[in-house]
C-alpha positions as CSV (number, residue, x, y, z in Angstrom):
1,X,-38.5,-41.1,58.2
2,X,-38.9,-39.7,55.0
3,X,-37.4,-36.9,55.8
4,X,-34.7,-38.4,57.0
5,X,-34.2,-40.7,53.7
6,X,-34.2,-37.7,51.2
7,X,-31.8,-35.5,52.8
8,X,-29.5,-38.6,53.5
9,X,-29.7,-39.1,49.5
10,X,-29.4,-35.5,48.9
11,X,-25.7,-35.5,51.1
12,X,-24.4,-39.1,49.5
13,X,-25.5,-37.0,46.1
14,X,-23.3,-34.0,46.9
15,X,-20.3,-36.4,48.5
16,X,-20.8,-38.6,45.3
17,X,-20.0,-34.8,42.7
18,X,-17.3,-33.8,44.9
19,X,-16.0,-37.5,45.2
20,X,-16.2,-37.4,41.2
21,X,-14.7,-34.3,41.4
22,X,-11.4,-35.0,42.9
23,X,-10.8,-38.0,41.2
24,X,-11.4,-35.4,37.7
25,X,-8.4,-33.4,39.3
26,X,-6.0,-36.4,40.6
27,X,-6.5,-37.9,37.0
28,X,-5.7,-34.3,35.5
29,X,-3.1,-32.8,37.7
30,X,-5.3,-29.8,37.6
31,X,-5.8,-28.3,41.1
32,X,-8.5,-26.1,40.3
33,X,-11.5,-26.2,38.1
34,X,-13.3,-23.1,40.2
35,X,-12.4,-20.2,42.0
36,X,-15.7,-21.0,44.4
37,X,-13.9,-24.4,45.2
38,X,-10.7,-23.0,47.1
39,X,-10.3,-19.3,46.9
40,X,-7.1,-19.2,48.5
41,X,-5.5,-21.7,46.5
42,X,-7.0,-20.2,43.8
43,X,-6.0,-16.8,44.8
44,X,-2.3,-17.8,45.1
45,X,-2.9,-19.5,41.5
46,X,-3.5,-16.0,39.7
47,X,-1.0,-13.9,41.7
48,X,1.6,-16.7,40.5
49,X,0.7,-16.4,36.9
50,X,0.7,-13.5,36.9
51,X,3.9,-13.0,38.6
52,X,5.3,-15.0,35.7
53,X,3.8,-12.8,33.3
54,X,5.5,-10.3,34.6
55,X,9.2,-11.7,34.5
56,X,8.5,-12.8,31.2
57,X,7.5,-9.0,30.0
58,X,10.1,-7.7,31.8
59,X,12.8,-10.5,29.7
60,X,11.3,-8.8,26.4
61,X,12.0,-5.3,27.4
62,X,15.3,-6.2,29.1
63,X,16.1,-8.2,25.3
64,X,15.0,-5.2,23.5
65,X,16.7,-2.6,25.6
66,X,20.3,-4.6,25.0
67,X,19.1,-4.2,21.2
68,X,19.2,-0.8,21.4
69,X,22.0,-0.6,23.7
70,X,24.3,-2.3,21.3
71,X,23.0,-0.3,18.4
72,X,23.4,3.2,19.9
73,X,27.2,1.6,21.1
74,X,27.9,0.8,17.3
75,X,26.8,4.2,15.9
76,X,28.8,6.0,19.1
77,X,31.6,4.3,18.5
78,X,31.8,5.2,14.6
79,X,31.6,8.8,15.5
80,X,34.3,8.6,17.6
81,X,36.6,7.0,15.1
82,X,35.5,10.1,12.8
83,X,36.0,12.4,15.8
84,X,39.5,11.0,16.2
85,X,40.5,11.1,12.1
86,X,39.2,14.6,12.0
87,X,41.6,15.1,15.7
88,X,44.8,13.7,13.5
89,X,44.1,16.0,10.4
90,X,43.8,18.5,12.5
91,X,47.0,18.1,14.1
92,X,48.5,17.4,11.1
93,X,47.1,21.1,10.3
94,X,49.0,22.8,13.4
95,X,52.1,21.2,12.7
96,X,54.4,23.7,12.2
97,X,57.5,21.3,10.5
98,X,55.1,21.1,7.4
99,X,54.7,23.8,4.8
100,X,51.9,25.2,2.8
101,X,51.5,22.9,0.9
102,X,51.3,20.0,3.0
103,X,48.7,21.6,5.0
104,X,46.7,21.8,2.2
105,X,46.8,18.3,1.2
């Protein structure tokens, strides 16, 4: 009978922690305090986060690639405005109604 008395005390002990222990997490929102407690749940926790880290390393590297996407644009599109002034002095160059002098200049 004793027996019987301490293991009942020992079970309404462990339901009283776990009853403590969801009411913890209902007042928190928090789901999980453990990985021992549900390792699935738990499991789908971490691939989730980081999931998210990913995207949100993969935002900065998409941000910093248009950074240097616009810069290299900018610096292409100056040498071809050069490209085409040294085109039109050029043909000024081969134009045959100018004279020496003109060419020169």
């Amino acid at each position: 009978m004793i027996d019987m008395s301490s293991n009942m005390m020992y079970h309404l002990g462990n339901l009283n922690s776990e009853s403590t222990r969801i009411s913890y997490q209902m007042s928190t929102g928090k789901n999980q305090e453990k990985g021992s407690e549900d390792s699935l749940l738990y499991n789908n926790i971490l691939q989730i986060e980081n999931k998210l880290r990913v995207t949100e390393n993969l935002e900065l590297q998409l941000a910093k690639s248009n950074v240097m996407n616009d810069a290299a644009d900018t610096s292409m599109s100056g040498m071809k405005d050069a490209l085409d002034a040294i085109k039109v002095d050029i043909m000024k160059g081969l134009n045959d109604g100018m004279d020496r002098n003109d060419r020169l200049a």
